[in-house]
C-alpha positions in Angstrom: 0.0 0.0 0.0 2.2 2.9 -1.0 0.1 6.0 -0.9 1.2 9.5 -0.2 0.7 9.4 3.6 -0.3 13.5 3.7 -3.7 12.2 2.5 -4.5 9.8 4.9 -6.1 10.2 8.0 -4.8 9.7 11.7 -7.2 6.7 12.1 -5.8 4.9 8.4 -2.0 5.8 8.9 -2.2 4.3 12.9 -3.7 1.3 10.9 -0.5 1.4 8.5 1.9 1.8 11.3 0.0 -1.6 13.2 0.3 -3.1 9.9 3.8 -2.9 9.3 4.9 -3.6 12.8 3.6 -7.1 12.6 4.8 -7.8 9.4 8.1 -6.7 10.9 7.2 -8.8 13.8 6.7 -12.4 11.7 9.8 -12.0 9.6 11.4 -11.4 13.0 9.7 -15.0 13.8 10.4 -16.3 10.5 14.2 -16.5 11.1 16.4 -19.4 12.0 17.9 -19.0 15.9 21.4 -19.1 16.0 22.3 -22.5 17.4 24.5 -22.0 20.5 28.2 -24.1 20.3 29.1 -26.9 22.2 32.7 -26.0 22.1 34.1 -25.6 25.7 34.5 -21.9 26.2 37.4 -20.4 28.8 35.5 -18.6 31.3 38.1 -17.0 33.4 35.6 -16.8 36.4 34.0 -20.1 36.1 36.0 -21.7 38.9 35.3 -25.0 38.6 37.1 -25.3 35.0 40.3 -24.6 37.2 42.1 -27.4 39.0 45.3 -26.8 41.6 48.4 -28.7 40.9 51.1 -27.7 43.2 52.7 -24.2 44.8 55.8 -22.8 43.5 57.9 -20.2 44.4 58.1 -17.2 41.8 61.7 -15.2 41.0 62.6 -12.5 39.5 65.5 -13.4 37.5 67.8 -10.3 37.5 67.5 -8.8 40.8 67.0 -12.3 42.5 64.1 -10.9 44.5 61.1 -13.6 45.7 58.0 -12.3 44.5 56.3 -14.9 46.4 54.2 -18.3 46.7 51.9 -19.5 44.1 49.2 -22.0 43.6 49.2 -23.2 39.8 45.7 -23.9 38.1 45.4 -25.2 35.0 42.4 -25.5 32.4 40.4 -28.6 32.5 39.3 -27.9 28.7 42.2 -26.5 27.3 45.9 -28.2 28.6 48.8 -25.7 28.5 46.5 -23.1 30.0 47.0 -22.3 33.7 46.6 -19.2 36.2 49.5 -18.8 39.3 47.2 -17.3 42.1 50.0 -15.7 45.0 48.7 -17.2 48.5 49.5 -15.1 51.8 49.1 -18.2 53.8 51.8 -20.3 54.3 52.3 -23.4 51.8 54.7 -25.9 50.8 56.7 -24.9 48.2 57.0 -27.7 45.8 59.1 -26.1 42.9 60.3 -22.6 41.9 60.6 -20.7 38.4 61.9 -17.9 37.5 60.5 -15.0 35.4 62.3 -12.1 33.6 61.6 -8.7 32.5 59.7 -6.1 33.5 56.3 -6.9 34.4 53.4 -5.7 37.3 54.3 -2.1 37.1 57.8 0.4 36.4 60.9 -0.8 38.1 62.1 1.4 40.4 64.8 4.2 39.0 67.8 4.8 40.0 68.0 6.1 43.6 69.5 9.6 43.5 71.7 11.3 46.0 69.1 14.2 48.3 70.0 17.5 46.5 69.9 18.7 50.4 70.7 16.1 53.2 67.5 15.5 55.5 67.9 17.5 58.2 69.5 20.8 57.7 69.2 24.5 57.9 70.3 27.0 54.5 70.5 30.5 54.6 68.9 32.3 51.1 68.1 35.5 49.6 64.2 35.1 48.3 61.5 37.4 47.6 58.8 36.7 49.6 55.0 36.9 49.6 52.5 36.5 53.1 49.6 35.5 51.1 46.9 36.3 53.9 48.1 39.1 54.8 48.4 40.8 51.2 52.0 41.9 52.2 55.7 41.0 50.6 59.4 41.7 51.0 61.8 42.1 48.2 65.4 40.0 48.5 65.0 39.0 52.1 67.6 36.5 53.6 65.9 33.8 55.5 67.2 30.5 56.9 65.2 27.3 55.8 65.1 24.6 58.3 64.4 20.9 56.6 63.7 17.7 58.7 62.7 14.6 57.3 63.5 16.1 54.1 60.5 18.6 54.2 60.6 22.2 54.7 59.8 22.5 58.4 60.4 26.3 59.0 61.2 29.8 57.2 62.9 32.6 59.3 63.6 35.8 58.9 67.3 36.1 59.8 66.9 39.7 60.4 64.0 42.1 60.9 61.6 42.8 58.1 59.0 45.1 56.6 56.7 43.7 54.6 54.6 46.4 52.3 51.0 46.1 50.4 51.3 46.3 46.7 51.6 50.0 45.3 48.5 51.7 45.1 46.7 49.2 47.2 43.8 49.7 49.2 44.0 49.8 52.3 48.3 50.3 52.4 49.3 47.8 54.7 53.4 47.7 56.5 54.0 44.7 58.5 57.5 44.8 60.6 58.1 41.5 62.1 61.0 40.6 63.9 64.1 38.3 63.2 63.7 34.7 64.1 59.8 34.9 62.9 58.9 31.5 61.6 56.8 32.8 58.5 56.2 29.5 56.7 52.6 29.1 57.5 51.8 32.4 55.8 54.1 32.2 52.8 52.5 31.6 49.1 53.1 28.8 47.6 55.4 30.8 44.9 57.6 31.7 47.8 57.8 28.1 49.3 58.6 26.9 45.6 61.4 29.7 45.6 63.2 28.6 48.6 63.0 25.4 47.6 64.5 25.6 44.7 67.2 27.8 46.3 68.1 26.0 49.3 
């Protein structure tokens, strides 16, 4: 029935519509099923396709380091396949292998000598900024105190004033005393500074 379907009313092309849907419906019906395979399939999670054969002991070849005990599976529908699940308890260890390569995440790098040793104190000229306070000091000398190789404290190793920006709004002048540990207040441009410095 191919008519132009601006002519027909909402009563004929509803009709049309119902129509074609179940002719869509019996070809649908008319078709062959796929027939499912008998094949074994590998299902990974399936755990009763797994059987345990012995523990082993896994090393890695080139930096002789245990990596710890194993229970092998293998496949009861395909041989050669098996799965090495570690085991935290404590098991006879049958056998060992070794493995090679890099594998389970980056090898460490190279450890590199501290630029700074852990705990220390260095003395530096920075500019710095309170960022609270809206104030900052051009070339000031401060001593940085690390410990456990973090920055621990920033002093002023001599009185400073700290100023508001030109032309700001309220003008602000901060003088604090030598020995003030200002690290708390200090933007994160200023700790990056001495950082880098010391």
């Amino acid at each position: 029935m191919n008519q132009d379907l601006s002519s027909l009313s909402l009563d004929e092309l509803f009709k049309e519509a119902r129509s074609a849907m179940r002719k869509q419906q019996e070809r649908k019906a008319a078709k062959p099923k796929a027939v499912k395979s008998t094949e074994p399939t590998l299902e990974v999670n399936l755990h009763s396709n797994w059987v345990a054969q012995r523990s082993l002991a896994l090393v890695h070849q080139e930096t002789s380091t245990l990596l710890g005990t194993f229970t092998e599976y293998t496949n009861k529908h395909f041989p050669g396949a098996r799965r090495l699940v570690r085991e935290f308890s404590e098991l006879p260890v049958l056998s060992s292998e070794y493995v090679t390569g890099v594998w389970g995440g980056p090898i460490a790098p190279e450890v590199q000598a501290p630029k700074r040793p852990w705990n220390c104190a260095r003395t530096v000229v920075v500019d710095l900024v309170l960022k609270d306070l809206h104030v900052s000091a051009a070339k000031v000398l401060v001593t940085a105190y690390y410990g456990e190789g973090t920055l621990d404290a920033v002093e002023l190793a001599e009185a400073t004033t700290f100023a508001s920006p030109p032309g700001a709004i309220p003008f602000s002048l901060f003088n604090l005393p030598a020995q003030t540990n200002v690290l708390a207040e200090l933007s994160i441009h200023s700790i990056n500074s001495i950082k880098d410095l010391a």
